[in-house]
N, C-alpha and C positions, 0 to 999 in steps of 0.2 A: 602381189605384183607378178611373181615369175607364173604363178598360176593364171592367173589373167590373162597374159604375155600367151602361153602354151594354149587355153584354149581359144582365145582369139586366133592365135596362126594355126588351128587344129582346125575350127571350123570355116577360114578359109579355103585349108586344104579337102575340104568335106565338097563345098560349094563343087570345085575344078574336080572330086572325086565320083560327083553323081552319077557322071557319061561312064564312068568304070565300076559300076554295081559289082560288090563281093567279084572284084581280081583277087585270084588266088596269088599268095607267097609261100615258100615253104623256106624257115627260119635253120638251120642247123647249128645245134649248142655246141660247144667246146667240151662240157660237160656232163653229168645226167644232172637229171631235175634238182633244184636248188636255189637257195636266193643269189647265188650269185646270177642268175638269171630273172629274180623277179621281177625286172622290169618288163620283161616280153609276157610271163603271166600276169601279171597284174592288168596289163594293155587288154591282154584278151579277155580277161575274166569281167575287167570293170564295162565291156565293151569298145574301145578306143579305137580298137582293129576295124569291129563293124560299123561305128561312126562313118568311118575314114573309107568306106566302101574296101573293108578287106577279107578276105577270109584268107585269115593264115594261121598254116600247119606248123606246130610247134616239136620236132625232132631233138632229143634229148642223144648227150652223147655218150661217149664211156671210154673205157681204156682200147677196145681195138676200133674208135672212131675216130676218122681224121678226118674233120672238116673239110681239109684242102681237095682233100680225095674224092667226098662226099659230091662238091660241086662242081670238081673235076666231072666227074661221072654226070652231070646233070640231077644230082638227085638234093639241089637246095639253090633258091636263086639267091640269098645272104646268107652267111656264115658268121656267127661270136668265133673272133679269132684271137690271138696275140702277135702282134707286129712282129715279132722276130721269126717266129712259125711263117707267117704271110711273105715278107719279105723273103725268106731262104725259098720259100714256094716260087714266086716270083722270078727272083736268080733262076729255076728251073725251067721256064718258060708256063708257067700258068698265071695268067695275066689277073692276080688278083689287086683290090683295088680298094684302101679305107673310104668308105662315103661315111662313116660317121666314125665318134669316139665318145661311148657313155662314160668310159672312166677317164676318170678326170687324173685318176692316180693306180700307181701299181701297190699290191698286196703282199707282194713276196717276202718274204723272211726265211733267216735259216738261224734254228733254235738251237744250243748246245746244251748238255750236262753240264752243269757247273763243275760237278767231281770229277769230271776229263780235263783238266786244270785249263779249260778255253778263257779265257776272257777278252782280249782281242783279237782280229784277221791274224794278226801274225802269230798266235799259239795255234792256229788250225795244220800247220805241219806235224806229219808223224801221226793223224787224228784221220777217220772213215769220217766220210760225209756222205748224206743219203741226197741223192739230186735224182729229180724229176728227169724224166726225158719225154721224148715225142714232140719236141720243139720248146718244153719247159727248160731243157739243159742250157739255151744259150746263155740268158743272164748268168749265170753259176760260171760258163768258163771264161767268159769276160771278166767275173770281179776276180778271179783266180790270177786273170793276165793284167789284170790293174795293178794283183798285191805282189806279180810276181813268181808265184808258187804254182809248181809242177803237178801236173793230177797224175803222174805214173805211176803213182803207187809206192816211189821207193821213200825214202828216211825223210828226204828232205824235200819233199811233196808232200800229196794227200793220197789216200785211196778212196778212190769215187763208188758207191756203193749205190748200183742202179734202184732206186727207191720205187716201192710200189705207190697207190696213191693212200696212204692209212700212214700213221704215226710208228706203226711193226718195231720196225728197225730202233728207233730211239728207247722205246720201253721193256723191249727184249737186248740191250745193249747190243746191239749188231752196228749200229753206226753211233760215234758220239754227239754227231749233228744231223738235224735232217729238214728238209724244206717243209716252208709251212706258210700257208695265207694267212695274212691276220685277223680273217673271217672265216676260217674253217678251224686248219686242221692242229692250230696253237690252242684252240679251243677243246678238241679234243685230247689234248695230249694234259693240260688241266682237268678234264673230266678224268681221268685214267690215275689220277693220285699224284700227280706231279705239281709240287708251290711252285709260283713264278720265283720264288726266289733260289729255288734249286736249279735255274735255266738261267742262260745269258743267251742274250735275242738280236738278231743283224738284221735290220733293216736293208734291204738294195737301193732302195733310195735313198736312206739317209749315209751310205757308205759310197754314193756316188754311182753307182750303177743303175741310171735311169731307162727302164723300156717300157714301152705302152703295153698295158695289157687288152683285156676284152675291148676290140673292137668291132664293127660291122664291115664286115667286106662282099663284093661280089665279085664277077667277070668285067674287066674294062668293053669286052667286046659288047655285052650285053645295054651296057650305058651309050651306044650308038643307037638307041632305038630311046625316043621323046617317051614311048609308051612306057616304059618301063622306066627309066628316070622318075618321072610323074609318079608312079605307083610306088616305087621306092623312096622320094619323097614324103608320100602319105604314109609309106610304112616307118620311117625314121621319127616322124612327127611322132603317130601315134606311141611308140614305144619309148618316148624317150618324157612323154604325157603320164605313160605309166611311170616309167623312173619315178619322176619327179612323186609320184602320187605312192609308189612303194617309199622315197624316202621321209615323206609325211607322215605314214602313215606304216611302220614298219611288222607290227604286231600283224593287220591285216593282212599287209604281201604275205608274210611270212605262212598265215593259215591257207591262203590261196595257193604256194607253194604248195605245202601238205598236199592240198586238194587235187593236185595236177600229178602227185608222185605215184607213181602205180605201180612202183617197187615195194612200197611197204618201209625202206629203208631208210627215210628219216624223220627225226623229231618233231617236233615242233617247237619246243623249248633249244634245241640247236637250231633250227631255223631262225628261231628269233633272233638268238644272240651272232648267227649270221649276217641278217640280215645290218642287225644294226654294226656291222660293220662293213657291210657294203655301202651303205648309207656316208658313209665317209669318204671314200671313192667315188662314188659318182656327184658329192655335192659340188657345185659350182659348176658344172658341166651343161651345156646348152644342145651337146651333142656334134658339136662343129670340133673339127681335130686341131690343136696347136701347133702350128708348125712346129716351133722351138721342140716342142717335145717328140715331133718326131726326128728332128734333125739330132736331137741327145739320145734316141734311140738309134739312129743309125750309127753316132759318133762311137756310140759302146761297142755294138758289133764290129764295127771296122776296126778299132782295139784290139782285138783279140783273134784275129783272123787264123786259125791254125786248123790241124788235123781234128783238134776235138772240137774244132767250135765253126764247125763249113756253113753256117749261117748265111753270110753274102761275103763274099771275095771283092766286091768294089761298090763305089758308087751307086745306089739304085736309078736309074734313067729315070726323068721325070715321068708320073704321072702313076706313083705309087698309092698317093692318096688324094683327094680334090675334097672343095665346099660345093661343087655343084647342090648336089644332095641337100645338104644341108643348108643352104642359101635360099633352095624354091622351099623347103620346109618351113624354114622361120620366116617367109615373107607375111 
């Protein structure tokens, strides 16, 4: 049915795509090559792209890549972003703008030692905790200002321990907790000789700190031109034709992955077991953003508004994210 559903409104989008023969896109990742992006390779590898009259350039990220920056500069017409990054971007005057949301759900976890005596939020004082940053930091000081608890560093706080993006810190004891997607980097820290049952594992969603993660964004200014609407249409279709077709179908994305990484730097057997749990995030997802979920994203941020956490200081003005996009996609 939902596959029926996607290529009937795919080849819709094909028909109104002919007069726009290979329009060039250029995609910018959040992060390097990965399944948590399989669904833009899949799109391209299974063809969905060139169905849909597109040729788009697939730009992998890494640790000194910012997105924001990236199309700031002109050098990506969409960007995989995370709403808190987006928004804090936004507050700065760069008019960025969700037209879609492939995940349905956010990944974040923060894993402790069991023998650093954590077992609830409330034993993390007096405890190093490894947190992301480059816009990954916000959720972390929102659930901090949920539970309460000081990041200064002293007794009766925490010490925030800038985390690279590797497991390092937890398996060389540098921090007793440290951030982890439940598709990556929990998985490596099990490959590395750690039993789930020597970890106690926090959820951010299920601990009440809801934020969107990987979404599609562009420039609002940009969505003033029909032309490009239309093509980002085709492009939301097509990609979201792969989703559905990497969550079917995980083993495949997952080698298509490989095929695209020209790093050399991952598995295949981690990709798989990635992938399948990307697979979990995006299912249910039609590509159209929830309001609700974005308004419990902003609700968090506004939470927590302090020196460590300058995410947004107020209200976002309307027109942070729309269904345009995704409305002429699914017709």
């Amino acid at each position: 049915m939902k596959k029926t559903m996607w290529a009937g409104a795919l080849g819709a989008l094909m028909i109104a795509g002919a007069a726009h023969a290979a329009d060039k896109v250029t995609l910018q990742l959040k992060w390097v090559t990965q399944a948590q992006f399989a669904g833009y390779y899949v799109a391209q590898a299974k063809g969905f792209y060139k169905d849909a009259g597109l040729d788009v350039t697939i730009k992998p990220g890494g640790p000194d890549i910012a997105p924001e920056q990236v199309i700031s500069g002109g050098g990506a017409d969409v960007i995989v972003d995370w709403m808190a990054a987006a928004l804090a971007a936004r507050e700065r005057g760069l008019g960025l703008v969700n037209i879609a949301q492939p995940f349905k759900r956010g990944g974040l976890e923060l894993t402790c030692l069991k023998s650093s005596g954590i077992s609830t939020p409330a034993d993390f004082k007096g405890h190093t905790l490894g947190v992301w940053f480059y816009g990954n930091e916000y959720p972390f000081y929102a659930w901090m200002a949920k539970l309460g608890i000081k990041t200064d560093g002293k007794a009766d706080g925490v010490e925030v321990l800038k985390q690279g993006f590797n497991v390092d810190p937890l398996l060389q004891k540098q921090a007793d907790c440290i951030s982890v997607m439940t598709y990556n980097e929990y998985g490596q820290v099990l490959d590395a000789g750690i039993k789930p049952d020597q970890l106690v594992t926090f959820n951010y969603l299920a601990e009440g700190v809801g934020m969107l993660e990987d979404g599609l964004y562009t420039l609002d200014k940009n969505l003033a031109d029909p032309a490009f609407k239309d093509k980002m249409a085709r492009f939301v279709k097509a990609s979201m034709q792969g989703w559905k077709y990497a969550e079917a179908n995980p083993d495949e994305a997952a080698q298509i992955v490989i095929d695209n990484d020209t790093s050399g730097a991952q598995t295949l057997a981690h990709q798989e077991y990635m992938m399948k749990g990307i697979a979990k995030l995006t299912e249910g997802s039609n590509g159209a953003l929830d309001p609700a979920d974005y308004d419990e994203t902003v609700a968090t941020l506004l939470s927590a508004i302090s020196k460590d956490n300058p995410a947004i200081t107020k209200e976002p003005a309307p027109g942070a994210w729309t269904h345009e996009i995704t409305d002429l996609a699914l017709k």
